[in-house]
N, C-alpha and C positions, 0 to 999 in steps of 0.2 A: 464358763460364762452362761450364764442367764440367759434365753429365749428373748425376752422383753427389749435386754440391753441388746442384744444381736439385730435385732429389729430395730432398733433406734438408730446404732449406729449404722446399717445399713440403708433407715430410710435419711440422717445425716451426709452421709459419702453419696449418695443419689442426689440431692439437693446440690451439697458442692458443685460439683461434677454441671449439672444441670443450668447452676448462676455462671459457672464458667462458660457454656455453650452459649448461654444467653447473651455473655457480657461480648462476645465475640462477635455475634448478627450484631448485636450493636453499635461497636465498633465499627464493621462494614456498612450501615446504615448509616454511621457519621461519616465516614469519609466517602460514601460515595452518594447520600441523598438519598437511597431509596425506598419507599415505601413499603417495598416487600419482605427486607431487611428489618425495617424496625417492628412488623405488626407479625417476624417469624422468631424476633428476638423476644414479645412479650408473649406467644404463644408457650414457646421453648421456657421461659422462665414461669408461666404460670403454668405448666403443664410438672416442673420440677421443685422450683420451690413455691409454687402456689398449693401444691399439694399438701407438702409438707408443714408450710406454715396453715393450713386450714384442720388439717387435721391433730396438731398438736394445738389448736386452739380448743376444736370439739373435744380432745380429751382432756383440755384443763379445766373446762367448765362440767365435767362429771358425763355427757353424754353418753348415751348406751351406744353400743356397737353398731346397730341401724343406723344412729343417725350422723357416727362417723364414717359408715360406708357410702349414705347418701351426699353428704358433702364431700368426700371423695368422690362419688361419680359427677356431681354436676361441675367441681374444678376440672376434670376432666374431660368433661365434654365442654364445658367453655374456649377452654386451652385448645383441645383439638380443634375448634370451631375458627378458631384464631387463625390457627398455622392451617386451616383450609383454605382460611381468606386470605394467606400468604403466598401461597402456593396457584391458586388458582385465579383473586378478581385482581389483590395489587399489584 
């Protein structure tokens, strides 16, 4: 197997994995209302497959490696930014 495909499918089973977690806070945010719940639910998924779909966007449109590692960092600090605001103000 291919480096490239190993990485693909391994940043694919992260993402799964990740819409599953997310889809879970969310579900606990519907049944029980709470804010913390759904703003740890869009953290969680933007921190999994926010990722994943940002950065198979920056390599469809030809981008160099820089500028996929900086849209990977800033989904990632958004994401984190989220599940801080989860965790600590909602």
């Amino acid at each position: 197997m291919e480096l490239l495909s190993v990485v693909s499918v391994a940043r694919g089973v992260t993402a799964v994995v990740g819409l599953f977690v997310a889809t879970l806070a969310y579900r606990g945010y519907r049944r029980n209302g709470s804010a913390k719940m759904r703003a740890l639910a869009v953290g969680i998924g933007l921190l999994t497959v926010g990722i994943y779909v940002a950065v198979m966007l920056a390599d469809m449109v030809g981008a160099g490696n820089g500028v996929v590692l900086l849209v990977r960092g800033l989904v990632t600090v958004i994401s984190l930014c989220v599940v801080l605001y989860a965790i600590t103000v909602a």
